[in-house]
N, C-alpha and C positions, 0 to 999 in steps of 0.2 A: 497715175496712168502709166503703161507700159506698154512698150514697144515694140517690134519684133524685127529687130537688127538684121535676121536671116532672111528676111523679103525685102526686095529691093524698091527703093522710092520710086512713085510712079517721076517722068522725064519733066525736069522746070522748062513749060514752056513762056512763064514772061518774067520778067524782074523790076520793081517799082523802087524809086527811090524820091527821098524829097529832099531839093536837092539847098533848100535856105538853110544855110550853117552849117549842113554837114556837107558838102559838097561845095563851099565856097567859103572864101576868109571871110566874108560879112563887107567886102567891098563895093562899092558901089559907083557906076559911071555915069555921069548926065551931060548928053554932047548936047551943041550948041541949038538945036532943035526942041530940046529936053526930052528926048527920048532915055529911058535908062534902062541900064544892060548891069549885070552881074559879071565879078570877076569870079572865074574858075583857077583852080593849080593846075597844074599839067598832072599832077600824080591820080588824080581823079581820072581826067581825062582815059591817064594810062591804064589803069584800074578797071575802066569798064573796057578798055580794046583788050586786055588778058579778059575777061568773063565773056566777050563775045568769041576770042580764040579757041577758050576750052572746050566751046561747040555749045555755050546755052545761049 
């Protein structure tokens, strides 16, 4: 299949991600209620405040 480079992509308007394993060390929190929450890196965090800056 082939493309045609010289037309321009129509504009991204959503972006999906999932976010177990790849967006988190595979850590895992249970506070004393036993609620659990996922540890995030900041670099992810940072990663989508650049994708929401570049205007998508």
């Amino acid at each position: 299949m082939f493309f045609n480079t010289l037309r321009p992509f129509p504009p991204i308007k959503w972006v999906g991600f999932d976010v177990d394993g790849v967006m988190t060390d595979g850590g895992i929190i249970i506070d004393d209620n036993g609620i659990e929450t996922k540890r995030f890196h900041s670099r992810d965090g940072h990663a989508l405040k650049m994708l929401v800056r570049s205007g998508l």
